[in-house]
C-alpha positions as CSV (number, residue, x, y, z in Angstrom):
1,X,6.4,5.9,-8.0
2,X,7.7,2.4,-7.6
3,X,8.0,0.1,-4.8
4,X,11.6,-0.2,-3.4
5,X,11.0,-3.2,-1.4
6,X,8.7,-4.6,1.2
7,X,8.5,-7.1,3.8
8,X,6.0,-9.1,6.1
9,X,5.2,-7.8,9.9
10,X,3.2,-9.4,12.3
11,X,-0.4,-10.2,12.2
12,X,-1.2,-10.3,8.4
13,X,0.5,-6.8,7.6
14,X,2.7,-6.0,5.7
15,X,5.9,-3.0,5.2
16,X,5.7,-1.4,2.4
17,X,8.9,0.9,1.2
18,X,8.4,3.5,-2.1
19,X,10.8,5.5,-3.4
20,X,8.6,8.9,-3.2
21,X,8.2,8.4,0.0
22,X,12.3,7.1,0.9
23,X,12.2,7.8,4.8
24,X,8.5,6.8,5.8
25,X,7.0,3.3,6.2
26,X,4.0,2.4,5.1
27,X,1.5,-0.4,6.7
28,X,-1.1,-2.2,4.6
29,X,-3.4,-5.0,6.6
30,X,-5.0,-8.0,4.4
31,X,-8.7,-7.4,3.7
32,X,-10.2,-10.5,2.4
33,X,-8.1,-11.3,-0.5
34,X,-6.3,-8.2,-0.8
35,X,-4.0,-5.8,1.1
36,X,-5.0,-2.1,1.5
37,X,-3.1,1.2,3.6
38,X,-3.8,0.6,7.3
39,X,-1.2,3.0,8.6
40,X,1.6,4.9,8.0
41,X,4.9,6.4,10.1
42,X,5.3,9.4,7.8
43,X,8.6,11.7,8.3
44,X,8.6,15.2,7.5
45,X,11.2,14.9,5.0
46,X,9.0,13.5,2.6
47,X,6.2,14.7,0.2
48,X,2.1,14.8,2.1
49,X,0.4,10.9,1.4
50,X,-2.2,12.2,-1.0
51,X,-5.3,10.0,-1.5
52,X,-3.8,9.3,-5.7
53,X,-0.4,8.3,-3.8
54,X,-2.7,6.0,-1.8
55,X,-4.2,4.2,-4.5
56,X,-0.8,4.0,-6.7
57,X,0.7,2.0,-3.7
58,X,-2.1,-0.6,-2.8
59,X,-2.0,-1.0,-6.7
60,X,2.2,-1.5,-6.7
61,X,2.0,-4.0,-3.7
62,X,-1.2,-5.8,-4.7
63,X,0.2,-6.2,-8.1
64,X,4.1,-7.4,-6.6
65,X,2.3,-10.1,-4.4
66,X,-0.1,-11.1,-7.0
67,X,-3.2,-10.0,-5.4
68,X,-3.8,-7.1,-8.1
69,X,-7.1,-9.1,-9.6
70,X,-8.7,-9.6,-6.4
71,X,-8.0,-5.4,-5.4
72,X,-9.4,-3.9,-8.5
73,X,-12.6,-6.5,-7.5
74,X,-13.0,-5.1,-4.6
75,X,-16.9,-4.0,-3.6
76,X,-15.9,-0.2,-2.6
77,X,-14.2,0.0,-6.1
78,X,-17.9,0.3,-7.3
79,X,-18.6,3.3,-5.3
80,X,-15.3,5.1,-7.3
């Protein structure tokens, strides 16, 4: 998967645009130093969101944004 491009929206989230998933946008909102899947606006066309999709994309924008460090950090990592 790779992330086709992405934007800023309003109140700390941000778009997110992947090519597996080429008609649905996904929504990530800034916890702490990071930025982690808040919502998405999924179209039938594409593939089911499985949880492994999840992580690959908070990985791909955390890692395009330069936030990658402070993700794999995070305290519910531990819990994994």
């Amino acid at each position: 998967m790779r992330l086709s491009r992405w934007s800023f929206d309003r109140k700390n989230r941000i778009r997110g645009y992947f090519d597996k998933f080429p008609n649905s946008t996904i929504y990530f909102k800034r916890i702490k130093r990071y930025y982690s899947v808040y919502s998405l606006d999924w179209c039938q066309e594409d593939p089911m969101v499985t949880m492994e999709d999840r992580e690959e994309m908070q990985q791909l924008l955390n890692k395009e944004i330069g936030r990658l460090e402070a993700y794999e950090n995070r305290k519910s990592r531990e819990h994994l």
